[in-house]
FIFI-304510 format. One record per residue (C-alpha): x, y, z. Coordinates in steps of 0.02 Angstrom, whole numbers, padded with zeros to 5 digits, always signed. Layout:
BEGIN
XYZ ...
//
This chain:
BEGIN
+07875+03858+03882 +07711+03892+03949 +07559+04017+03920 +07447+04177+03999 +07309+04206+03895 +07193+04340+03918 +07024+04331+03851 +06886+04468+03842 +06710+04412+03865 +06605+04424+03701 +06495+04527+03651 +06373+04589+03775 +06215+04667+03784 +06268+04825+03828 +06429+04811+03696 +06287+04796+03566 +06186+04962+03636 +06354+05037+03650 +06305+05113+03849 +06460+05096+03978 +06437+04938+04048 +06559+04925+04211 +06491+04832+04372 +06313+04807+04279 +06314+04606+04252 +06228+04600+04075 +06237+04434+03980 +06325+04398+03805 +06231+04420+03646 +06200+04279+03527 +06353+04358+03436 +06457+04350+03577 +06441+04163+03600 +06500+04142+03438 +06652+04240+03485 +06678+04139+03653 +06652+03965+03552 +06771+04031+03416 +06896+04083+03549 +06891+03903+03597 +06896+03850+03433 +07065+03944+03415 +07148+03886+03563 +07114+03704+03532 +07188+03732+03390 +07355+03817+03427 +07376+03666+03567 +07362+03806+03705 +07268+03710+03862 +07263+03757+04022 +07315+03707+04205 +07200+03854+04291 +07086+03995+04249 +07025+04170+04321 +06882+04258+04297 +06796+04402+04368 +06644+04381+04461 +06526+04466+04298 +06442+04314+04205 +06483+04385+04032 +06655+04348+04071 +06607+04193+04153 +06512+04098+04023 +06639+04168+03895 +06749+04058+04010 +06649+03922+03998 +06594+03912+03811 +06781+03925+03771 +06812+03791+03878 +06689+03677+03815 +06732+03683+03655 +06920+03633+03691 +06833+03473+03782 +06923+03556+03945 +06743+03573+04046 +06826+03491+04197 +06904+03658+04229 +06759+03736+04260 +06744+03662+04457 +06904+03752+04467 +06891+03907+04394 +06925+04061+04527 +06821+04212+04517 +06843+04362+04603 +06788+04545+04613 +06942+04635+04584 +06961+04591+04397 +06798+04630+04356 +06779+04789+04231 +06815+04972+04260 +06669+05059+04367 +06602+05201+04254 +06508+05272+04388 +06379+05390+04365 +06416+05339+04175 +06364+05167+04196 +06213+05132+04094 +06217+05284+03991 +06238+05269+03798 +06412+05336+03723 +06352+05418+03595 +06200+05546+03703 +06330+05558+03817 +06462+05638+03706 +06318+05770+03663 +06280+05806+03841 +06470+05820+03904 +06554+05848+03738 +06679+05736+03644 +06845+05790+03728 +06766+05770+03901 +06717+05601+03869 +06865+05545+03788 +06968+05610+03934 +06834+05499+04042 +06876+05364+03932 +07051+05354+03913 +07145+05469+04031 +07247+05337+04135 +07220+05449+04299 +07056+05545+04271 +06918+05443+04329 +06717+05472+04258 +06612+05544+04398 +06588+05444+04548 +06708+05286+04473 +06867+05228+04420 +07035+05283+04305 +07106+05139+04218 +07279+05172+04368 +07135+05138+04498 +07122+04957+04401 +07291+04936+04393 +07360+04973+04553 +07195+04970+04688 +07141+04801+04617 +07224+04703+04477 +07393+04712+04513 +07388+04660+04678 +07291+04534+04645 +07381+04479+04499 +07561+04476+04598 +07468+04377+04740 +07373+04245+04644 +07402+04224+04471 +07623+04274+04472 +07662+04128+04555 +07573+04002+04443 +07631+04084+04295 +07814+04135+04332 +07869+04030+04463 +07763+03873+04440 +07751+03871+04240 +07582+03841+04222 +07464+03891+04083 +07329+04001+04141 +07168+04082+04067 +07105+04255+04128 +06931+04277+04037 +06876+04463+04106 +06861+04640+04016 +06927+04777+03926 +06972+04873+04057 +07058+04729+04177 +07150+04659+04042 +07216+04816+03975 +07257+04844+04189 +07357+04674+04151 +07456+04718+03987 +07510+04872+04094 +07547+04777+04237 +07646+04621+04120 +07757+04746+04034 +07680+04726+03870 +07608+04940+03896 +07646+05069+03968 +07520+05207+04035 +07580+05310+03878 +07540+05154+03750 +07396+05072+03811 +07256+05176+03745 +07338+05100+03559 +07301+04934+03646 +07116+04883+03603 +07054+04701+03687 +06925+04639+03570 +06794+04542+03617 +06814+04380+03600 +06994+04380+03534 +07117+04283+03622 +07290+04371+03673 +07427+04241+03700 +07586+04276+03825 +07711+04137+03754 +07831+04130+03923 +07993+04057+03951 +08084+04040+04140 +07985+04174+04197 +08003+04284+04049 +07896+04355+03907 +07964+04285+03740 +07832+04299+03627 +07624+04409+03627 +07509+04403+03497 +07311+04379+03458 +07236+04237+03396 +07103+04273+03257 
//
């Protein structure tokens, strides 16, 4: 048996002041490095380690990586780790930066829920969750991290976003575009792929 985790970054800045955050590279709150240690905490102890790990190239998923990491005394991963643009979070576009909450009263609440969670309607100027999936994660997913995983049974980490890692429960089978807006990543919280041969035997968070 062997393990994908995925693992959103904690809480950011931008989580806190609830604005869309996409390609902006904020840092993690005080908050969310207490999610990212306890993350760790929970790994080391369900005896989940870890051969290799992905990231994106945003540094709140990066030192979410890290603290994690460190507390499982696994900080000789970090020379390692692979980071790479195309699992970094959904591009909100001419969203980005804006706070939710004014920007339901300027555009309305449908139209920003459709912005939100429509698999193939993008925001203005940037990306539907089926742009993630198919223009960035899953090929990169099926090129890189597949054959580790399904081939080579190793247990891999991807610490990233919301967005990407809902792209990946899409992509592994575990969603559908139909299911995944009941699919919430939270931030912090570990979600554990228990494989067998190749196979998906087991998913569930770690809290």
């Amino acid at each position: 048996m062997n393990y994908l985790v995925l693992l959103r970054h904690g809480q950011s800045v931008w989580n806190l002041a609830n604005r869309f955050t996409g390609f902006t590279d904020v840092e993690l709150t005080d908050e969310g490095r207490k999610e990212a240690l306890n993350a760790g905490k929970l790994l080391k102890s369900g005896n989940i380690d870890f051969d290799q790990v992905f990231t994106s190239t945003q540094k709140r998923a990066n030192e979410t990586a890290e603290i994690a990491l460190n507390e499982m005394g696994r900080k000789d991963l970090f020379d390692s780790m692979i980071y790479h643009d195309d699992l970094r979070e959904r591009d909100y576009g001419d969203l980005t930066g804006l706070n939710k909450d004014e920007t339901r009263e300027k555009y309305g609440a449908e139209q920003v829920h459709i912005w939100r969670r429509s698999y193939e309607i993008p925001p203005p100027g940037g990306e539907c969750l089926q742009d993630v999936v198919e223009k960035r994660v899953r090929p990169y997913y099926e090129a890189n991290i597949k054959p580790m995983v399904m081939d080579e049974d190793k247990n891999v980490l991807i610490a990233a976003h919301g967005n990407s890692l809902r792209a990946m429960l899409i992509i592994l089978g575990a969603e559908t575009p139909e299911t995944i807006n009941q699919a919430e990543m939270e931030t912090g919280v570990p979600v554990v792929f228990e494989l067998e041969n190749g196979k998906i035997k087991k998913r569930y968070v770690l809290k």
